[in-house]
C-alpha positions in Angstrom: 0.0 0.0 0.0 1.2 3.5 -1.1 2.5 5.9 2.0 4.0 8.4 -0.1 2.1 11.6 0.7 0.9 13.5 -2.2 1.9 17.5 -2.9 -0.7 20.1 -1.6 -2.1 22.0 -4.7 -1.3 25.8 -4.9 -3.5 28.2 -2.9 -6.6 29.0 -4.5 -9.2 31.2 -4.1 -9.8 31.8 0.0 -12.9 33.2 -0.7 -14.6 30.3 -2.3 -13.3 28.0 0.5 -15.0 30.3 3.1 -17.9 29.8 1.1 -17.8 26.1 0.8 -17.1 25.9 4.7 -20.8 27.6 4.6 -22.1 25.5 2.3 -21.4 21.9 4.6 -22.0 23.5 7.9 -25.5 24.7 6.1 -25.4 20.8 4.7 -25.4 19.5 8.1 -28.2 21.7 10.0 -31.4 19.4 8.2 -29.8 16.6 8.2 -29.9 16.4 12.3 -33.0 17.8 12.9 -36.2 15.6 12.2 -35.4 13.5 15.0 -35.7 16.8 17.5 -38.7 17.9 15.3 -40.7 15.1 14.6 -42.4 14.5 18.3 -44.0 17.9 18.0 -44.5 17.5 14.1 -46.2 14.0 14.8 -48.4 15.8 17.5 -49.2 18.6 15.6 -50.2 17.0 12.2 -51.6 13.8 13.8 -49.6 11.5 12.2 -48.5 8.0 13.6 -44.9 7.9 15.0 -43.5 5.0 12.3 -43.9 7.6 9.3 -40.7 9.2 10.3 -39.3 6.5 8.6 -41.1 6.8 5.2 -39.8 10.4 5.6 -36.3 9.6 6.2 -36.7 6.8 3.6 -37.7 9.3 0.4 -35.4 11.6 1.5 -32.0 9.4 1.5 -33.2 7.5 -1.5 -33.2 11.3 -3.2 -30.4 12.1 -2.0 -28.1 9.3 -3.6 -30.4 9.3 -7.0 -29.0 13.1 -7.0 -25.6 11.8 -5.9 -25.3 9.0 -8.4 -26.3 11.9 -11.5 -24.5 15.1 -10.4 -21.2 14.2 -12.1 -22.5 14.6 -15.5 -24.5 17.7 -14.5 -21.2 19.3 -13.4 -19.4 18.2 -16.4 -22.0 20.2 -18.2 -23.0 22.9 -16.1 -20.1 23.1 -13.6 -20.1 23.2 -10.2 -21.1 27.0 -8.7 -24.5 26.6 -10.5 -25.4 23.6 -9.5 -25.0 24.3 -5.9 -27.1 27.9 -5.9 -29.8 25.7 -7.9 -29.0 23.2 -5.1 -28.9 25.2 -2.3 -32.6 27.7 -3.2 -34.2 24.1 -4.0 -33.5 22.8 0.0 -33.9 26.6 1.3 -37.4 26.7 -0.5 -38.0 23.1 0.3 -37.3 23.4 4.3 -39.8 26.5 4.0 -42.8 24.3 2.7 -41.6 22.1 5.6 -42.1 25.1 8.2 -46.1 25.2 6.9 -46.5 22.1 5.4 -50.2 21.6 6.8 -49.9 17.7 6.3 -48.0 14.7 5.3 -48.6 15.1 1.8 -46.9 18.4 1.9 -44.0 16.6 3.6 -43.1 14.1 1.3 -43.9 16.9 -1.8 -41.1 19.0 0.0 -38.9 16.1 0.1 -38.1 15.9 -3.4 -36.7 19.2 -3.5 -34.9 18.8 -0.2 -33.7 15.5 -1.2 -32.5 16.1 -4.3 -30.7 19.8 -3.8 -28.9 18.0 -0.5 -27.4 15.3 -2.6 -26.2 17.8 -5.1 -25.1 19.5 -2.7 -23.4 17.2 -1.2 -21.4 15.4 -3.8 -20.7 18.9 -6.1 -18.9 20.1 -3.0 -16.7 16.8 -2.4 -15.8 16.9 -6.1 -15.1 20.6 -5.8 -12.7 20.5 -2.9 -11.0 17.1 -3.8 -10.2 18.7 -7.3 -9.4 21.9 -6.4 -8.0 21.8 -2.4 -6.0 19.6 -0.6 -6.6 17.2 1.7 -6.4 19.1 4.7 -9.4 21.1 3.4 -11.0 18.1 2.6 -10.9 16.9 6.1 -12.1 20.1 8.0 -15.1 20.6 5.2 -16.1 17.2 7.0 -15.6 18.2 10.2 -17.7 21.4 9.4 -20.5 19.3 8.0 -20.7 17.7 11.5 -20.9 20.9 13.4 -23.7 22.1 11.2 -25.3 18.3 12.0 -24.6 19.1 16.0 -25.5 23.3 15.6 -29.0 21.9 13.8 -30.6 20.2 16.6 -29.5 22.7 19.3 -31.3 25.5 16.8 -34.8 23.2 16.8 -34.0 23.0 20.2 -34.1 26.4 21.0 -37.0 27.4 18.3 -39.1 24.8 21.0 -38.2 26.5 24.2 -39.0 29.9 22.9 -42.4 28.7 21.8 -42.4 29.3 17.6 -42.0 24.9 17.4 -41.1 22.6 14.6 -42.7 25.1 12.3 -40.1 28.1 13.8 -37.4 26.1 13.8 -37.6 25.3 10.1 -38.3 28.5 8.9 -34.6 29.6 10.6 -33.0 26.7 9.2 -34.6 27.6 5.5 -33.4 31.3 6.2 -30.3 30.3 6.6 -29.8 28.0 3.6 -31.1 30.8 1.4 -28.6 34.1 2.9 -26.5 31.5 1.6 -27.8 31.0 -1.2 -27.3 34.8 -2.1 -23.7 34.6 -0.8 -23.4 31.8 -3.7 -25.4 34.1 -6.6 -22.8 36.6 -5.5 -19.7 34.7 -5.9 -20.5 32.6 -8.8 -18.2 34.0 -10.6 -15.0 32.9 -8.4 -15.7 29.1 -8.7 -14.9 28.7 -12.6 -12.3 31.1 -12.2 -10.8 29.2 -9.3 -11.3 26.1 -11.0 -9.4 27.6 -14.3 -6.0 29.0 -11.9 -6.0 25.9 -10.1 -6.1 23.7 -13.4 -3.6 25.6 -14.5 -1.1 25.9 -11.5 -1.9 21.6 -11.6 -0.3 21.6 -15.1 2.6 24.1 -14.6 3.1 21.8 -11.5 3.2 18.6 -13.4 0.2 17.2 -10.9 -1.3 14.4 -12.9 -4.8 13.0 -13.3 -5.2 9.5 -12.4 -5.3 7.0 -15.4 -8.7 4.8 -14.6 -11.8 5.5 -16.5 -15.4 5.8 -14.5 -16.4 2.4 -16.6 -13.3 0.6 -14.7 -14.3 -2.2 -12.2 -12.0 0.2 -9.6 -14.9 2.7 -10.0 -17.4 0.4 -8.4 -15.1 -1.2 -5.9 -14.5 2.9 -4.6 -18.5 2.8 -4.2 -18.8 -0.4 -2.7 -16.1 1.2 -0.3 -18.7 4.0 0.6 -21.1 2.0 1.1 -19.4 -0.3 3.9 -18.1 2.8 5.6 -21.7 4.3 6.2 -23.3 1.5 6.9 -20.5 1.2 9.6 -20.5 4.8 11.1 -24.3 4.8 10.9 -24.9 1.2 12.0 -23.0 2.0 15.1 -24.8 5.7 15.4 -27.9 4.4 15.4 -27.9 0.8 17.3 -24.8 1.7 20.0 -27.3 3.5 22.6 -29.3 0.0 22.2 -26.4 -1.9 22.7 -25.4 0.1 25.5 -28.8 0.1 27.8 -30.8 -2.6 27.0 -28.0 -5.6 26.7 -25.3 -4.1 29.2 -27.7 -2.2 31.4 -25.8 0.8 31.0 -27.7 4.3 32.5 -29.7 6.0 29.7 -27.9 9.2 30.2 -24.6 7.9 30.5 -25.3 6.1 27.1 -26.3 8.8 25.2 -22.6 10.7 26.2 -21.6 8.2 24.8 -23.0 8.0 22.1 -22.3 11.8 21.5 -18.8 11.6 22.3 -18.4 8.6 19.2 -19.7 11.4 16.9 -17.8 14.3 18.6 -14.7 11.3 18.4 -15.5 11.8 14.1 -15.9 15.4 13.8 -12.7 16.2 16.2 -10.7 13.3 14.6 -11.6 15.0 11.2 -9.9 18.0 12.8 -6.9 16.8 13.9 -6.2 14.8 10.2 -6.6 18.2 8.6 -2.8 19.4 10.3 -1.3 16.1 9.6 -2.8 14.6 6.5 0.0 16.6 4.3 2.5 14.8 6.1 1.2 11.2 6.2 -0.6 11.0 3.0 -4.5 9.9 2.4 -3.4 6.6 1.8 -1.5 5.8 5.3 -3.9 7.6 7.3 -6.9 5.3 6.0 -5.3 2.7 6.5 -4.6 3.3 10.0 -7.9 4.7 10.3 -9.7 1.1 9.5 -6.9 -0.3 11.9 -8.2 2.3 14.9 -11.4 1.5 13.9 -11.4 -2.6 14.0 -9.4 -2.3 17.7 -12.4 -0.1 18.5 -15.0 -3.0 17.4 -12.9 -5.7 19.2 -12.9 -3.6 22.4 -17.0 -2.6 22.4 -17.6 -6.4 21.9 -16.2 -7.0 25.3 -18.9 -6.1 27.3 -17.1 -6.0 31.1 -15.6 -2.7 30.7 -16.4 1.0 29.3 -17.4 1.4 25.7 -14.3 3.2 24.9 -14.0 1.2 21.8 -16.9 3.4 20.8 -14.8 6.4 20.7 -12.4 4.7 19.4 -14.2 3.7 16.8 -15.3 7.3 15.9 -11.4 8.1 15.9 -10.6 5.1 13.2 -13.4 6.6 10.9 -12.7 10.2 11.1 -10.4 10.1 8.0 -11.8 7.7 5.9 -14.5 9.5 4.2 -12.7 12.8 3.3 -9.8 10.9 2.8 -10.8 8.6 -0.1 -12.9 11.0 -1.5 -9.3 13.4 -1.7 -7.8 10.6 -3.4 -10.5 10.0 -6.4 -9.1 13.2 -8.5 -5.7 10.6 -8.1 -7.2 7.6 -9.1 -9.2 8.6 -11.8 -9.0 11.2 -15.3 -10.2 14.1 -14.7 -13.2 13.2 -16.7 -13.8 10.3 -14.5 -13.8 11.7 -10.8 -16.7 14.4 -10.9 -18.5 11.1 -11.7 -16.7 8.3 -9.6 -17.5 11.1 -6.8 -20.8 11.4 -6.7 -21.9 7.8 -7.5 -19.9 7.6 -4.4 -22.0 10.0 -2.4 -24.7 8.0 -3.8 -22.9 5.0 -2.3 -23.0 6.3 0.8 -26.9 7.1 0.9 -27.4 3.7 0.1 -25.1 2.5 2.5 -26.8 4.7 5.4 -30.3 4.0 4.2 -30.3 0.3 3.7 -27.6 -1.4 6.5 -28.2 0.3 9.9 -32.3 -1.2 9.4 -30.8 -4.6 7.9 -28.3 -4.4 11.5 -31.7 -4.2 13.6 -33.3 -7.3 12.1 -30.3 -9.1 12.3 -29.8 -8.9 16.1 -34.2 -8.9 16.4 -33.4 -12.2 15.6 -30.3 -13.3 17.0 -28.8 -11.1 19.9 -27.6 -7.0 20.6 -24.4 -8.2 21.2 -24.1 -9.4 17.6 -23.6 -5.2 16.5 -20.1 -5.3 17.6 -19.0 -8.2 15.0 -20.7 -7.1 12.3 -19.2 -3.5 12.5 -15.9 -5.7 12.6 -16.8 -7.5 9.3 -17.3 -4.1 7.5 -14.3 -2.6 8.7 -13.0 -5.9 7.5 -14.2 -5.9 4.1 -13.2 -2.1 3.7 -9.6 -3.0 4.3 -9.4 -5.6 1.9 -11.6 -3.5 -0.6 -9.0 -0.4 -0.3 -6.0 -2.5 -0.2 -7.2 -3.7 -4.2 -8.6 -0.7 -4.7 -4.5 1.1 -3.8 -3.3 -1.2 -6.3 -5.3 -0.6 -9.3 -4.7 2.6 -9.3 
């Protein structure tokens, strides 16, 4: 496995990287809040507490169908359009959620929000792993996770001041559309940053990769994304489970846990940003998934505390941002817009589809069996990467 750490691309345009920091932070605020929203939305539209899930169902689904087509919509439109179109879509869509008067207007709403989030989503990875290095990479993760911790505290708040679900989402959709006016007014920058970086790339002699988007390397990179969300998310959503109904743990003590796992991601995401030039993508994965699997071994011993947890959170923090740096490396430039966001669309799929399939495995066998099975993925994504390193 390569550990020869790749050379930082030359300094683009800070101004456009302020704006993506935005952009994920504003990424992450929806994304955490149904969950804080929906006891009072249930209450307030009458609705029975299991449609949550046809909710959050649509809405991922979207998300990856966007994800899986935004690579040839950049290729033709490039990426600062797509992302305002993107970004006044969710804005508009999170307003219809703030008087959406019942569920029909709910799931109507989540087409748009769906849709403009995956966009979103995978137009900014291809963005910054084209155009920034991997540093940047790293902390527009880490950002994407305070907007996902800054979104629930907002619903939060909109509850205890008495506007409810309804208030909250209106200042979430205000916020997605300011910045939607900071993108209409620095369209401009992003082709022209895209044009001085290309061209600093070439002075630079900083190659493309070689593989095509048709190669069988471009589906193992998916496959990839989706082990390593159905991991974080599998553990995310099942730990706190684990935690008091099989080890008898106290229900507040489980959820710092549980937050501190998350917290272990977003800070771990942090601290990769000052040392990823040094390292490389490459080594740091790896010994990400390594930090990762020790952290599975140790929450399946169920005697002590469930540092492995955190540990876990630690192993995954630079795995995501990581690989996704290293696609513009892999592939022609041709090839990664779209490798990326069918990777995106990986990662939907991956958060959609395994952390229900986790819950019906240990309905039917035992809690205790989460711990193995986040092993096996972790597994499976070492193997997958250490092929995936050698083809290209």
């Amino acid at each position: 496995m390569s550990t020869i750490p790749r050379a930082a691309p030359a300094r683009p345009s800070l101004l456009v990287l302020a704006v993506t920091y935005l952009a994920f932070i504003s990424l992450g605020l929806p994304d955490s809040v149904l969950g804080v929203a929906w006891p009072s939305m249930r209450e307030s539209l009458r609705l029975p507490l299991e449609t949550v899930g046809l909710l959050q169902l649509v809405l991922t689904l979207l998300s990856a169908t966007a994800s899986f087509s935004s690579g040839n919509l950049t290729k033709r439109f490039s990426t600062g359009p797509i992302i305002l179109v993107s970004t006044v879509a969710t804005g508009s869509a999170l307003l219809v959620f703030s008087s959406a008067p019942s569920f029909v207007f709910l799931l109507l709403a989540a087409v748009p929000l769906g849709l403009g989030a995956g966009s979103v989503d995978s137009g900014l990875n291809a963005y910054v792993a084209k155009n920034y290095s991997a540093r940047h990479m790293n902390w527009l993760h880490s950002f994407w996770g305070g907007g996902a911790t800054l979104g629930p505290l907002v619903m939060t708040a909109a509850l205890g001041v008495g506007v409810g679900w309804r208030g909250g989402y209106l200042w979430i959709a205000a916020a997605q559309l300011t910045l939607a006016l900071l993108l209409l007014a620095t369209l401009p920058l992003w082709k022209r940053n895209e044009k001085r970086v290309a061209a600093q790339a070439e002075q630079a002699a900083l190659a493309d990769g070689k593989l095509s988007s048709r190669s069988g390397a471009s589906w193992l990179s998916v496959a990839v994304y989706v082990l390593y969300s159905a991991g974080e998310m599998g553990a995310g959503l099942w730990a706190n489970t684990v935690m008091i109904e099989s080890r008898h743990l106290a229900a507040p003590m489980a959820g710092l846990w549980v937050a501190a796992y998350f917290g272990s991601i977003m800070g771990g995401r942090m601290l990769v940003g000052f040392i990823v030039h040094h390292w490389g993508n490459r080594r740091l994965v790896a010994w990400g998934l390594s930090t990762a699997l020790a952290g599975a071994v140790l929450f399946f011993i169920p005697g002590i505390p469930p540092v492995g947890l955190v540990l876990m959170g630690l192993g995954f923090a630079p795995v995501y941002p990581c690989l996704m740096h290293e696609t513009p490396r892999r592939f022609t430039a041709d090839a990664a817009p779209v490798v990326i966001g069918r990777q995106v669309g990986g990662a939907y799929l991956g958060a959609a589809v395994f952390p229900g399939l986790f819950g019906w495995i240990m309905a039917h066998t035992s809690l205790e069996v989460l711990p193995p099975l986040l092993a096996v993925m972790i597994l499976a994504m070492l193997v997958s990467i250490r092929r995936l390193n050698r083809l290209g």
